[in-house]
C-alpha positions as CSV (number, residue, x, y, z in Angstrom):
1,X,94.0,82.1,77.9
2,X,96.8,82.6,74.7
3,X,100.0,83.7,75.5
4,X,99.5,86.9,73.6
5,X,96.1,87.5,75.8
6,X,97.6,86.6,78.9
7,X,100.4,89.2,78.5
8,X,97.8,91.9,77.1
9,X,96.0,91.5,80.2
10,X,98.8,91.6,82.5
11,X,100.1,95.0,80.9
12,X,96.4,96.1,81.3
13,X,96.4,95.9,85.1
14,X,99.7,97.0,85.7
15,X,98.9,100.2,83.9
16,X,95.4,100.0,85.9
17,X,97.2,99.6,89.1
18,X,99.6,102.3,88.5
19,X,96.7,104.2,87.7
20,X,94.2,103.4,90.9
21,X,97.6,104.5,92.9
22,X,97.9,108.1,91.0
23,X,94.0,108.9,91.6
24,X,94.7,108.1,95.0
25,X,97.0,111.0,95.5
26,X,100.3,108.8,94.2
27,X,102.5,109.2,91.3
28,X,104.9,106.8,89.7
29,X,108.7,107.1,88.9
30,X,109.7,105.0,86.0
31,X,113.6,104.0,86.0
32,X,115.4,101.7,84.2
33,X,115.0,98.7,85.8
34,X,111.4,99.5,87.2
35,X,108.6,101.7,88.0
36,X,108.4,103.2,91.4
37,X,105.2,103.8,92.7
38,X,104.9,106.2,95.7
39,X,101.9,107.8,97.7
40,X,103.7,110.0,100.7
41,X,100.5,111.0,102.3
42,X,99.2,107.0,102.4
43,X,102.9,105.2,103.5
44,X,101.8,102.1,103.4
45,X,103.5,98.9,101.3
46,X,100.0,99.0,99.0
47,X,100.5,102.4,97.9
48,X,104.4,101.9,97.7
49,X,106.0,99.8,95.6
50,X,108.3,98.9,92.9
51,X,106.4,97.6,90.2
52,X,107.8,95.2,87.9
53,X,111.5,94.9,88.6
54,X,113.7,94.0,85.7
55,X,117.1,95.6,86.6
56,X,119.9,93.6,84.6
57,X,122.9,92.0,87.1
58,X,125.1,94.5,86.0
59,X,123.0,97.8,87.1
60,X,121.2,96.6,89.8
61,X,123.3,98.5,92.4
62,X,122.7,101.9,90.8
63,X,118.6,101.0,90.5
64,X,118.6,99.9,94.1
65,X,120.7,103.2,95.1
66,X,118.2,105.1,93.5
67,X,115.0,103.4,94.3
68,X,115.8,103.2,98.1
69,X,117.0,106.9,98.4
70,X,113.9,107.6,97.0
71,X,111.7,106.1,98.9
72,X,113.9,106.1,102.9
73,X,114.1,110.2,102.0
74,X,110.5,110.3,102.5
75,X,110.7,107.8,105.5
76,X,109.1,104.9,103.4
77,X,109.6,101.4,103.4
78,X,108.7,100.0,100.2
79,X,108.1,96.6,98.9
80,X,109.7,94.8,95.6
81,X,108.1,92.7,92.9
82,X,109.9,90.7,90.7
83,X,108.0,88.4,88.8
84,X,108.3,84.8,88.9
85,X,110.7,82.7,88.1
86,X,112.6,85.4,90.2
87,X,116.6,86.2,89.3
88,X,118.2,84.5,91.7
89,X,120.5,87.6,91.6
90,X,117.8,89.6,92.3
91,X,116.6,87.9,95.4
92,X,120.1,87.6,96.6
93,X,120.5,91.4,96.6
94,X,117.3,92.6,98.1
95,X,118.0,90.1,101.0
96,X,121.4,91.9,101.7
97,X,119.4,94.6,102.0
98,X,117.3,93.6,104.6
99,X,114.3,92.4,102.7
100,X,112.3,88.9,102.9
101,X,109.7,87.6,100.4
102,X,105.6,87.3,102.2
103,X,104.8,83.8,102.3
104,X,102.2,84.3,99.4
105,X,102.9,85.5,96.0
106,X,101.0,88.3,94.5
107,X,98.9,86.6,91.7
108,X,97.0,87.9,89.0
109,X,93.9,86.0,88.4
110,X,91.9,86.2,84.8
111,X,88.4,85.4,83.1
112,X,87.3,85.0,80.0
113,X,83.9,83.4,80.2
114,X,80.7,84.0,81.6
115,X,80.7,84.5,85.5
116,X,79.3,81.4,87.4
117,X,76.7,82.4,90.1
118,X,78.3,82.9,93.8
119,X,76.5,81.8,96.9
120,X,76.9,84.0,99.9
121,X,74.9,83.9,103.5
122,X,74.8,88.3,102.5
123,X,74.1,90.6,100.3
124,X,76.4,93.2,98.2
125,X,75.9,96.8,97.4
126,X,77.2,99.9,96.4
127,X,78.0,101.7,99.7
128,X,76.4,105.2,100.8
129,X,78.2,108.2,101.7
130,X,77.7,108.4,105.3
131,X,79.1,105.2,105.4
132,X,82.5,106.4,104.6
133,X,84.0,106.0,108.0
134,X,83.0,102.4,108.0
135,X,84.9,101.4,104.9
136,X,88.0,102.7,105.4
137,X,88.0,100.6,108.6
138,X,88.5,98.1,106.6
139,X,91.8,99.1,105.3
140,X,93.5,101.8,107.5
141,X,94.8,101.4,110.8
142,X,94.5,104.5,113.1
143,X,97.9,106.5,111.5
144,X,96.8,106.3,107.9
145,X,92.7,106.6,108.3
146,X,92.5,110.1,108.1
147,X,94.1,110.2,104.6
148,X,93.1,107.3,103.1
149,X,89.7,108.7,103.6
150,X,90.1,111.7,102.2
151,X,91.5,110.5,99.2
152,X,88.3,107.8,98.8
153,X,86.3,111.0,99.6
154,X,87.7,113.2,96.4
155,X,88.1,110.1,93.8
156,X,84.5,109.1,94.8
157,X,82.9,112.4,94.9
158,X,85.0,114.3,92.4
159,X,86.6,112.2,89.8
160,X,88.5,113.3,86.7
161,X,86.8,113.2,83.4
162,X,86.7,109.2,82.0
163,X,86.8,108.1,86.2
164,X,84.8,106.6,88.6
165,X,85.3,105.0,92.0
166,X,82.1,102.9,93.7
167,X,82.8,101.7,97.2
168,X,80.8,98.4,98.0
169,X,79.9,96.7,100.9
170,X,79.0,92.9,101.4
171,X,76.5,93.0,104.5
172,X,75.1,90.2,106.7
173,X,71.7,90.6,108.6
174,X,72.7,94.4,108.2
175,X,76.3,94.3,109.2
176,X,78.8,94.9,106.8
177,X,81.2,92.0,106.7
178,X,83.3,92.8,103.7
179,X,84.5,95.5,101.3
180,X,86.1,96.7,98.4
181,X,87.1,99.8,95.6
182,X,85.4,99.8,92.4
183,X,88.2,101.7,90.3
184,X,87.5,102.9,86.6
185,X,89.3,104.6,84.2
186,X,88.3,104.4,80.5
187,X,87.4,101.1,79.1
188,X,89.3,99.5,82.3
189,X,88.1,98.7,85.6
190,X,89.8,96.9,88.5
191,X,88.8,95.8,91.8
192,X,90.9,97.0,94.8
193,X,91.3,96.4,98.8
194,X,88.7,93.2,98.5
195,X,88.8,92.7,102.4
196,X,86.6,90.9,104.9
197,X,86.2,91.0,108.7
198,X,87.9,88.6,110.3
199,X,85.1,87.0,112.0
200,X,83.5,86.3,108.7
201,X,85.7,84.9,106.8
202,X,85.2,81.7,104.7
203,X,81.5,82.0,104.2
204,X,81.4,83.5,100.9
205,X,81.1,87.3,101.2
206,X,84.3,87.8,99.6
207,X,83.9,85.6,96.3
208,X,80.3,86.9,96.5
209,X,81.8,90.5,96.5
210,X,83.9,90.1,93.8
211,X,81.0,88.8,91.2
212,X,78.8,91.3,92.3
213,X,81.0,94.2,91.4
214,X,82.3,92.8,88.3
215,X,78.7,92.2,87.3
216,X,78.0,96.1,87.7
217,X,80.6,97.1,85.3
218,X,78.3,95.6,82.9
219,X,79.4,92.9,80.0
220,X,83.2,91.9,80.2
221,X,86.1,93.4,78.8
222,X,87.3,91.9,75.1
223,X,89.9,89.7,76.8
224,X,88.1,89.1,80.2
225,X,88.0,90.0,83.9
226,X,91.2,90.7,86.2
227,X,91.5,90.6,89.7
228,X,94.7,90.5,91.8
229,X,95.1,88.5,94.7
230,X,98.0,89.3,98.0
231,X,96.9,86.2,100.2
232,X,95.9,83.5,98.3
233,X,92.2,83.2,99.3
234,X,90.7,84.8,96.5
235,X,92.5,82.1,94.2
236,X,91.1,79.5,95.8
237,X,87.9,81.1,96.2
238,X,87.4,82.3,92.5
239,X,88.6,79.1,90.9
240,X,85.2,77.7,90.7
241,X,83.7,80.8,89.2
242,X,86.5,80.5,86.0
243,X,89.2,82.3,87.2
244,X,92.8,81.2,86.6
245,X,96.1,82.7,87.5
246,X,97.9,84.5,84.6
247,X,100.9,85.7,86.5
248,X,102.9,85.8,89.9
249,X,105.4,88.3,92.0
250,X,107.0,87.8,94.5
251,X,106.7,90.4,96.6
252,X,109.5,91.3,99.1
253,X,109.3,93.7,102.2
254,X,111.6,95.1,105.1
255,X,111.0,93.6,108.7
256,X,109.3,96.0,111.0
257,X,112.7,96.5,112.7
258,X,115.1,97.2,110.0
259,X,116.3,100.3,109.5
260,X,115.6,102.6,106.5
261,X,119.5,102.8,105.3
262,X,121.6,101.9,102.8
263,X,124.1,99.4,103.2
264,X,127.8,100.3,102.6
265,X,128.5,98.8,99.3
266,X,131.6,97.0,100.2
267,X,135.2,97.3,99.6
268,X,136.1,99.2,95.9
269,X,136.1,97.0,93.3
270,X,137.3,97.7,88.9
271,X,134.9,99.7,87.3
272,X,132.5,97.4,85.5
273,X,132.6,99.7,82.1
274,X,135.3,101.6,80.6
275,X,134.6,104.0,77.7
276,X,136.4,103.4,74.4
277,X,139.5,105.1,73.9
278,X,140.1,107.7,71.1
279,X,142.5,105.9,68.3
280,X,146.0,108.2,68.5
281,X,147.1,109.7,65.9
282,X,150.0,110.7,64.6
């Protein structure tokens, strides 16, 4: 994939992303420095997150000021992605301030061709209401169920004009064994929460998941599918099929037991920027 594609896609699915967040009852703060994407009823790191971060060395204190009062107000703990290569100044800061990069990048993973066929022991299909209750099992420990599903429930049953959201299922001799969000708005589409029980996993259902609900969406975008990818599986799953990896974050998060605060920021120092003076005259 060119350059100029790759980075065209990449924009794509941010915006996508940004997008899947906001129909789930989110919004997004865009600062200087990065895009802050928040969902206070669904506190959980997939639904908040700073998206992108590009804050220069000189004003990353008053983008991290800002970003982490934003989100420790509302009793959040947020993760950070900065794209690879990361700053090293960048990296340095966020682990004064408590956070530590997940062992596995976030990776972006592209397609341009045609699909190659995916063998699974299952089967996948679009799920059925009643089955609501079952999905979000997947995804939602006992705190954040009940509003996860609610928000599945109104996206799926009452979209916005130029929106859809299909919930599918990958089942094995009738038990479901994997899942995952259809998301589409306009000509875009993206493929969320891909997630299979644990006692299943490495057969198949997964990867088989994935081809089956890009296949529904009908015949591929101009510049390809996009799928992202938080543990590394899919990556290695999907390369067969003709997916590569476009682009990496690194995503950093706050131990369980640090605290939401800011840090003092250290003995007074010159200011870094003085405005011009006026000429004198006379």
């Amino acid at each position: 994939m060119a350059g100029g594609t790759s980075r065209r896609v990449v924009a794509e699915s941010l915006a996508e992303e940004r997008a899947y967040v906001l129909a789930m009852g989110g919004f997004a703060l865009e600062l200087a420095g990065g895009t802050l994407v928040t969902n206070e009823r669904i506190p959980v790191p997939r639904f908040n997150f700073v998206q992108e971060v590009r804050a220069g060395r000189e004003r990353q204190t008053a983008f991290f000021e800002k970003t982490l009062d934003h989100y420790f107000q509302r009793a959040i703990r947020p993760t950070f992605r900065l794209a690879e290569p990361v700053a090293p100044y960048l990296a340095e800061t966020l682990t004064r301030l408590g956070f530590r990069p997940r062992p596995e990048p976030l990776a972006l993973l592209a397609a341009t061709g045609p699909l190659a066929a995916a063998a699974s022991p299952g089967t996948t299909r679009a799920a059925r209401p009643e089955e609501l209750d079952l999905l979000v099992a997947f995804w939602a420990g006992e705190p954040e169920r009940d509003e996860l599903r609610r928000a599945i429930d109104v996206v799926w049953n009452h979209p916005d004009p130029d929106e859809s959201l299909v919930p599918l299922l990958a089942t094995e001799d009738g038990r479901p064994v994997a899942a995952a969000l259809l998301y589409r708005r306009g000509p875009t589409a993206g493929l969320h929460g891909v997630a299979t029980q644990p006692a299943a996993r490495g057969r198949g259902h997964a990867t088989a998941l994935v081809v089956g609900a890009l296949r529904t969406v009908g015949a591929p975008p101009p510049e390809g599918w996009a799928i992202w990818d938080e543990s590394g599986r899919l990556s290695r799953r999907l390369a067969p099929l003709g997916f590569t990896t476009i682009a990496r974050w690194r995503v950093y998060e706050l131990a369980p037991d640090a605290e939401l605060a800011i840090p003092p920021p250290g003995p007074p120092g010159p200011p870094r920027w003085r405005p011009p003076r006026r000429p004198r005259t006379g």
